[in-house]
MIDOSE-1310 file (N, C-alpha, C; in nm, 2 decimals, decimal comma, always signed):
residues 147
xxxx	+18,01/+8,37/+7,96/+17,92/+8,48/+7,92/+17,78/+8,46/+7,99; +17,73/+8,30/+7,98/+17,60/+8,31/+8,04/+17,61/+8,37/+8,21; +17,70/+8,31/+8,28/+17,72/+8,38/+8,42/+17,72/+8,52/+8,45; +17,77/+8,61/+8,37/+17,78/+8,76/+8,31/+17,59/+8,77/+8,32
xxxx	+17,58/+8,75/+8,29/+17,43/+8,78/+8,20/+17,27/+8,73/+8,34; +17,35/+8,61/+8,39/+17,32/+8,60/+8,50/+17,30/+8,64/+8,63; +17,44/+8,69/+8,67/+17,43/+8,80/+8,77/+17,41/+8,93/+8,78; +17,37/+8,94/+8,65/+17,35/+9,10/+8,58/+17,18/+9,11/+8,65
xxxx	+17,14/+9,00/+8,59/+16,98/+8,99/+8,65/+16,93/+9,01/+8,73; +17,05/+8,90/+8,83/+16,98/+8,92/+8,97/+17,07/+9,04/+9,03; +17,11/+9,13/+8,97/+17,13/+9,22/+9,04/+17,03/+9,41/+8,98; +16,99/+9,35/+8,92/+16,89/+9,44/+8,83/+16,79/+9,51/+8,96
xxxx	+16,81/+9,68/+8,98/+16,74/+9,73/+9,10/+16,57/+9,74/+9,08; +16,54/+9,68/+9,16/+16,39/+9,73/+9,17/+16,33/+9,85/+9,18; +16,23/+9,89/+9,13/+16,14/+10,07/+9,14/+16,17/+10,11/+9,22; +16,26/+10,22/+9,25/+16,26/+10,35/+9,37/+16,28/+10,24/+9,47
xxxx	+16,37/+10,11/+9,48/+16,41/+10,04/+9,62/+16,48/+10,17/+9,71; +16,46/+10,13/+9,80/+16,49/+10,25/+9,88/+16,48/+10,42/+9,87; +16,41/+10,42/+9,77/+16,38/+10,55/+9,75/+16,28/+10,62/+9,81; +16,23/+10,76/+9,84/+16,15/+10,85/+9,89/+16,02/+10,76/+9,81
xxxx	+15,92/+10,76/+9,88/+15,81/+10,74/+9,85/+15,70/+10,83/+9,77; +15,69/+10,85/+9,67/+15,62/+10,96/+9,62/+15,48/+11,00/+9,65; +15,48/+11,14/+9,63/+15,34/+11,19/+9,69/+15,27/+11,12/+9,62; +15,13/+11,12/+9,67/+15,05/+11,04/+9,57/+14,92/+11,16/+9,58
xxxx	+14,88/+11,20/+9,54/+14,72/+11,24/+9,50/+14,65/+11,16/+9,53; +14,53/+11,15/+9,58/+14,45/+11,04/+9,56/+14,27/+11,07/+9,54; +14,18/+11,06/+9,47/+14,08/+11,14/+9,46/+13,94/+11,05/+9,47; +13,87/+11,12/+9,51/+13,71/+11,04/+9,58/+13,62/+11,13/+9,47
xxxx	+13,50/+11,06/+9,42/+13,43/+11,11/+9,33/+13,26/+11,04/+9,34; +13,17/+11,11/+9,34/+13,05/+11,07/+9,33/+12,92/+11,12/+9,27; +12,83/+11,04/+9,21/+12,78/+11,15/+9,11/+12,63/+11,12/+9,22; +12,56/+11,22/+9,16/+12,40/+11,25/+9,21/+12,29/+11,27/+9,07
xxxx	+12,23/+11,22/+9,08/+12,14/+11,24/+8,96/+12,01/+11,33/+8,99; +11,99/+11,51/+8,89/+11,88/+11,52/+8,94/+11,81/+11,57/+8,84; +11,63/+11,59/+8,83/+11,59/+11,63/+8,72/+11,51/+11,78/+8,76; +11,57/+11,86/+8,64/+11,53/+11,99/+8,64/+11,46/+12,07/+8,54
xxxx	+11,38/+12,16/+8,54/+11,34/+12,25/+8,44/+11,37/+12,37/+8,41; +11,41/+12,43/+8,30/+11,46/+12,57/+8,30/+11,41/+12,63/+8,16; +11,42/+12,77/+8,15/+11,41/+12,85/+8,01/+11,54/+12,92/+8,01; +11,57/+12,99/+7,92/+11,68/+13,07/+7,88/+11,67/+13,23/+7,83
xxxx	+11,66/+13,32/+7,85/+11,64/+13,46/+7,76/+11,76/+13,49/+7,65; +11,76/+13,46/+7,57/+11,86/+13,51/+7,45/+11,79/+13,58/+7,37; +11,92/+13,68/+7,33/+11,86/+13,81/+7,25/+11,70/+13,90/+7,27; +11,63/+13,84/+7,40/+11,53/+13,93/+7,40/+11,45/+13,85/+7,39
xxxx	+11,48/+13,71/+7,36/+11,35/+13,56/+7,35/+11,30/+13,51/+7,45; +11,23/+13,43/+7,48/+11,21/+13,35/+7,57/+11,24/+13,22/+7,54; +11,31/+13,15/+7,58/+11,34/+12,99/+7,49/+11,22/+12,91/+7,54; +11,18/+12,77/+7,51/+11,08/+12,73/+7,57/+11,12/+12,67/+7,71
xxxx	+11,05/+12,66/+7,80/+11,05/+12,57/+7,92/+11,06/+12,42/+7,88; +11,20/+12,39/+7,94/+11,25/+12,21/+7,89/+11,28/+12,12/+7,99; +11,32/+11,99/+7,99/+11,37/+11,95/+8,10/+11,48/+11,87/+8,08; +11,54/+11,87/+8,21/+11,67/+11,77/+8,20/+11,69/+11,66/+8,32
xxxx	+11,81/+11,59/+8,29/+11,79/+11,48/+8,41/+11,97/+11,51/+8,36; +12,00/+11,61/+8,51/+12,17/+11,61/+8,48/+12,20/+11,49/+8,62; +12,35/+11,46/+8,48/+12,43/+11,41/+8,63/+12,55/+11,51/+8,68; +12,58/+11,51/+8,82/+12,61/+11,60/+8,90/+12,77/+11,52/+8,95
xxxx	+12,81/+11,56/+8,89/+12,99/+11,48/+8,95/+13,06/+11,58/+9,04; +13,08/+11,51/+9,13/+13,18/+11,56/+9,23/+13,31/+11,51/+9,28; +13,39/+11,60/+9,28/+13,57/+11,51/+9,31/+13,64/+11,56/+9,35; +13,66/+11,49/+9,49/+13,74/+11,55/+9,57/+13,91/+11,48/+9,59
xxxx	+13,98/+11,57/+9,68/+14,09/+11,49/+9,69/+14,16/+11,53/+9,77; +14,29/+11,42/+9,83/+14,40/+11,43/+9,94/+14,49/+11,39/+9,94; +14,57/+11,41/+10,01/+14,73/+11,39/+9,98/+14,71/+11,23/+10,01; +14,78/+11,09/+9,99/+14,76/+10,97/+10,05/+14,79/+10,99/+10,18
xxxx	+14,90/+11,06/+10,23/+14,97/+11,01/+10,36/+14,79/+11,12/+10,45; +14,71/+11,19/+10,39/+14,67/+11,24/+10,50/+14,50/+11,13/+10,53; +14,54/+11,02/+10,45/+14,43/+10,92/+10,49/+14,41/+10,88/+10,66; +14,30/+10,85/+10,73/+14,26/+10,83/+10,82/+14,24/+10,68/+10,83
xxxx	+14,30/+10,56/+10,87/+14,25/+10,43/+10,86/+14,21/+10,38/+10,74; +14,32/+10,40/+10,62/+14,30/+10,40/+10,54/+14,16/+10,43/+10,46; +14,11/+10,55/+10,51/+13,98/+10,59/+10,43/+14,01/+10,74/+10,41; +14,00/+10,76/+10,32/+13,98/+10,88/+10,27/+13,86/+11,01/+10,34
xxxx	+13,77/+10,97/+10,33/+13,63/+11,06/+10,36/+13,52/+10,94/+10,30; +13,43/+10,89/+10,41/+13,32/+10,76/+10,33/+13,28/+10,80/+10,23; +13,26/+10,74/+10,14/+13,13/+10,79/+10,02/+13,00/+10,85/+10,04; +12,97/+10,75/+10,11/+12,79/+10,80/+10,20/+12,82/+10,95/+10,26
xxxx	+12,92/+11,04/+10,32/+12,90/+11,14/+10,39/+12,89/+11,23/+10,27; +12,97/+11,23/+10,14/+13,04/+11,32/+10,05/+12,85/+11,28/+9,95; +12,85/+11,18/+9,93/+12,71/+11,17/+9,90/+12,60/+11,25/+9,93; +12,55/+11,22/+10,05/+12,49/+11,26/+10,13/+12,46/+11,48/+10,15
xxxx	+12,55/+11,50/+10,11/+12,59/+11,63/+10,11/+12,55/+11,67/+9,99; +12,60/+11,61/+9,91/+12,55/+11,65/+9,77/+12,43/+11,62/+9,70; +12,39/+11,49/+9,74/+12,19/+11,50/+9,75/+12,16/+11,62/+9,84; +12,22/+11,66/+9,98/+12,12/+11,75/+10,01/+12,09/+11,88/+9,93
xxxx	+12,20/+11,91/+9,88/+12,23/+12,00/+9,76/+12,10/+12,03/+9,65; +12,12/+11,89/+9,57/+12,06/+11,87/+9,44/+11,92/+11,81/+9,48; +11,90/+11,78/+9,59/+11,77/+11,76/+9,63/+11,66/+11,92/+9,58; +11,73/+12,02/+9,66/+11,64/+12,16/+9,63/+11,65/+12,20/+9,52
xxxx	+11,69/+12,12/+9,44/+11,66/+12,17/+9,29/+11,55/+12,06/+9,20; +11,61/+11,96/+9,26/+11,51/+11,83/+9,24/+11,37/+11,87/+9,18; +11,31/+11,85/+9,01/+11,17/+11,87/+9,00/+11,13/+12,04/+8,97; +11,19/+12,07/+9,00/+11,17/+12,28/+9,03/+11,22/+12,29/+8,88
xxxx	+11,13/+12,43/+8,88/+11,20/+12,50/+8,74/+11,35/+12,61/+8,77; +11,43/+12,63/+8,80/+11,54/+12,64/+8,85/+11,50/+12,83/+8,78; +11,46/+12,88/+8,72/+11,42/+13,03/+8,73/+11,35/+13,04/+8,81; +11,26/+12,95/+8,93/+11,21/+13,01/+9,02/+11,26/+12,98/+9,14
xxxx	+11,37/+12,95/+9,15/+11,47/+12,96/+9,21/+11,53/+13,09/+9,32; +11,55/+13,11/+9,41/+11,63/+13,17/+9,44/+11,74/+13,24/+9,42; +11,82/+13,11/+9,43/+11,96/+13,11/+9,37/+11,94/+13,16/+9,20; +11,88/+13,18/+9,13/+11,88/+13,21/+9,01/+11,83/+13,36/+8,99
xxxx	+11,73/+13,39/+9,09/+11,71/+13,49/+9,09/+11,78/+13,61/+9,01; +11,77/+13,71/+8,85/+11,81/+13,82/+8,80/+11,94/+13,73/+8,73; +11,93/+13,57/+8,72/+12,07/+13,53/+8,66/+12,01/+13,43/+8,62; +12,06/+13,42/+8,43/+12,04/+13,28/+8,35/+12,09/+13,17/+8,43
xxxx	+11,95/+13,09/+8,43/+11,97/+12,92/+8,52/+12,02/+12,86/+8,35; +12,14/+12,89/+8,30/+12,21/+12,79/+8,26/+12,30/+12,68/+8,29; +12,37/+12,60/+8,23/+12,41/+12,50/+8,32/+12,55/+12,57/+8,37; +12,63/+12,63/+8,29/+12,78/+12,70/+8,33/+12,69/+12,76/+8,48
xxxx	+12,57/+12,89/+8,47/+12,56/+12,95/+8,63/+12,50/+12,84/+8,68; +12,45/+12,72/+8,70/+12,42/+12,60/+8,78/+12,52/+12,51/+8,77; +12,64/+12,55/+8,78/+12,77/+12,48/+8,82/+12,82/+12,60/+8,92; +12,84/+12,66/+8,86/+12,88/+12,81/+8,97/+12,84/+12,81/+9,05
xxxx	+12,70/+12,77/+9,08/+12,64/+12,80/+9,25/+12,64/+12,67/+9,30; +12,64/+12,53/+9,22/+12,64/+12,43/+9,33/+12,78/+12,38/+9,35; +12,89/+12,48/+9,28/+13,04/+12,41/+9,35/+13,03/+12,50/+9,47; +12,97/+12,67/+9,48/+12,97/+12,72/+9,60/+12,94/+12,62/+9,69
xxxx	+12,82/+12,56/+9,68/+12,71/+12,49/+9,77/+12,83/+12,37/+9,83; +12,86/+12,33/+9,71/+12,92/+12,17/+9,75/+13,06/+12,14/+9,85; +13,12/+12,31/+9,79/+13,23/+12,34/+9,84/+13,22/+12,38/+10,01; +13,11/+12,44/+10,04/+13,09/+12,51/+10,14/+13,04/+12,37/+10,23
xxxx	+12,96/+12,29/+10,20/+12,87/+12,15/+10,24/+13,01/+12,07/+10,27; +13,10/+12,08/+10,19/+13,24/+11,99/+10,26/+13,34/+12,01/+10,37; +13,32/+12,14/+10,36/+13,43/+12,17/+10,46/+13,41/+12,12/+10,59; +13,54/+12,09/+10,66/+13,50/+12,07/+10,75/+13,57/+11,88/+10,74
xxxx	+13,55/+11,89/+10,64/+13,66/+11,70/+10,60/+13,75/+11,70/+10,56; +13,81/+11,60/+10,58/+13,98/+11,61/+10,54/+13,98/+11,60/+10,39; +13,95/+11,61/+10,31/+13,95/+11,67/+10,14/+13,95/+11,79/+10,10; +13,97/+11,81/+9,99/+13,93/+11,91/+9,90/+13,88/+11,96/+9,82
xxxx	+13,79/+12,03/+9,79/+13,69/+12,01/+9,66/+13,77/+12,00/+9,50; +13,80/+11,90/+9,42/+13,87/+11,95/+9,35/+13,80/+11,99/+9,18; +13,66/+11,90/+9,22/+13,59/+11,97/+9,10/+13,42/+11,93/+9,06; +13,33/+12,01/+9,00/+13,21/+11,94/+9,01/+13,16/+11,98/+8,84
xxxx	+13,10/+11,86/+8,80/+13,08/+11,84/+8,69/+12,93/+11,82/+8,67; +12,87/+11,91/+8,59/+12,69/+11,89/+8,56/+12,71/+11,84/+8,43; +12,69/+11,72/+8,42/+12,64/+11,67/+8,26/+12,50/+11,69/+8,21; +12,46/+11,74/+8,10/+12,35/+11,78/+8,04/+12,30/+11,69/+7,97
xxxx	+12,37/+11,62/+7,95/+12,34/+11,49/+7,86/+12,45/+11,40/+7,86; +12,47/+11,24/+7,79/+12,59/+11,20/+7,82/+12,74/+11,27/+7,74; +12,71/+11,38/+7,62/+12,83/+11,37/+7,60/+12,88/+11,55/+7,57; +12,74/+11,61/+7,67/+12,79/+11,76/+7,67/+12,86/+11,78/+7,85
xxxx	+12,92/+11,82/+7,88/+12,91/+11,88/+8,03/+12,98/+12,04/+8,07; +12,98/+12,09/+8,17/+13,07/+12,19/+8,23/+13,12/+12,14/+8,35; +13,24/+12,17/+8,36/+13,31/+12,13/+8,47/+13,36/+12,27/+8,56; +13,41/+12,26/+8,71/+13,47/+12,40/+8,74/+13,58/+12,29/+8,83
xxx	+13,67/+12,32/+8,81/+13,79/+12,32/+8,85/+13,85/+12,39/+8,92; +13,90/+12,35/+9,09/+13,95/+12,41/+9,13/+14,12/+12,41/+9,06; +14,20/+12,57/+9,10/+14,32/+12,56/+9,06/+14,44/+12,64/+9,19
């Protein structure tokens, strides 16, 4: 019986030996930190003028096999893009904004315009935008997800 039990072992197949290799996902993410001012009009108010210090998450992604030398896209470039982003908001009261212009600078419409921004700032790399996150604080956020 122990010999039974023995060769049973060593014949036990390993994960997917010889199997297809599965797609893998693979995702790159980096946050920016920036501080901003805004008011809000509800019901006909003025809310007061406040400030925040959001963090700004960004996450991108690619298939594994479409890695380049095993690198994805550097961090510094995907970085870099998105400071330049949140830099022009950087300090500003985001109603005098442009981009806000005739539209509540809430955080949902200041996710809206910097996935435009972030999305448009990436192209061009072998990723994909797959989503950007403004935290308002540590445990409120909006996310936009691509689908």
């Amino acid at each position: 019986m122990d010999a039974v039990l023995h060769e049973a072992q060593e014949q036990a197949p390993t994960l997917q030996a010889g199997g297809p290799e599965p797609r893998l996902l693979m995702e790159l993410g980096v946050d920016v930190f920036v501080n901003i001012r805004h008011y809000v009009e509800i019901g006909g108010r003025t809310g007061p003028l406040h400030d925040h210090s959001w963090r700004i998450e960004v996450v991108c992604q690619a298939l594994r096999g479409d890695l380049h030398e095993d690198v994805l896209v550097e961090f510094a470039v995907v970085r870099e893009r998105v400071q330049a982003i949140a830099r022009a908001w950087d300090g500003q009261v985001l109603n005098d904004l442009p981009a806000f212009r005739g539209v509540q600078p809430t955080v949902e419409n200041a996710a809206l315009r910097l996935h435009r921004a972030v999305r448009q700032a990436l192209a061009g790399l072998p990723v994909r935008l797959a989503s950007v996150t403004i935290w308002e604080n540590p445990t409120h956020f909006v996310r936009l997800s691509e689908c």
